[in-house]
N, C-alpha and C positions, 0 to 999 in steps of 0.2 A: 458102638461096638468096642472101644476102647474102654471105654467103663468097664461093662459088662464083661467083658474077659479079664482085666484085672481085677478087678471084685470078686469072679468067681474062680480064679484062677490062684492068683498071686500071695491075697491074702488070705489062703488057707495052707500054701505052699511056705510061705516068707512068713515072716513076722512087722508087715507094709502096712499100713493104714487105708481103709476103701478110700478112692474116687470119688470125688463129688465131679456133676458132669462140666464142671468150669473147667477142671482139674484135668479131665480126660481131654479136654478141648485141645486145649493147649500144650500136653504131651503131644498130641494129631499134629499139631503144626510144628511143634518143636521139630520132632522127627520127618517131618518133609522136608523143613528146612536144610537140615542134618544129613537125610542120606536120599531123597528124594527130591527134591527142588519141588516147584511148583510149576515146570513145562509140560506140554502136551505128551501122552506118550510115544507119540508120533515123531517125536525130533530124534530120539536116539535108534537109529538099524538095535532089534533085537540080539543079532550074534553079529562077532565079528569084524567089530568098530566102524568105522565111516568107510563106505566102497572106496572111496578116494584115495584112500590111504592104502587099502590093497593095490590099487591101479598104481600109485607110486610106488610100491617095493615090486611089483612086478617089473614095471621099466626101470631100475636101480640095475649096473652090474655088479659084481660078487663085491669088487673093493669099496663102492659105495655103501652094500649091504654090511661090510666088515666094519667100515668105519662107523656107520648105525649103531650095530651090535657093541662096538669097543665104547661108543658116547653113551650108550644105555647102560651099560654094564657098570662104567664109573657112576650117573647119576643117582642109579637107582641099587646095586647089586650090594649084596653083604660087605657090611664094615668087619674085618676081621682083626 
């Protein structure tokens, strides 16, 4: 399917060279690798993230949940 749609796709769009099916192969894997792993789809809850993790911010009080908010905010938030 990877072929096939960048063959029929891309290189009439792009200026890309076709696919041979080695080629599409192994883009397939690259990209599981990449943004999909190779686990069951089964291990990740669809929405939501892991229940466990709701069940702990629900028993958190506020200043628990503050101090969360304040270590996430440093790790993760806009460098300005």
């Amino acid at each position: 399917m990877v072929q096939v749609l960048w063959n029929h796709i891309l290189v009439e769009v792009t200026s890309v060279k076709a696919l041979t099916y080695p080629q599409a192969m192994g883009i397939l894997v690259l990209s599981k690798i990449l943004f999909g792993g190779f686990g069951s789809r089964h291990q990740r809850p669809p929405f939501g993230g892991p229940p466990h993790w709701r069940e702990k911010w629900k028993s958190m009080d506020e200043d628990e949940k503050a101090r969360f908010r304040s270590e996430w905010k440093s790790r993760f938030g806009r460098k300005e």
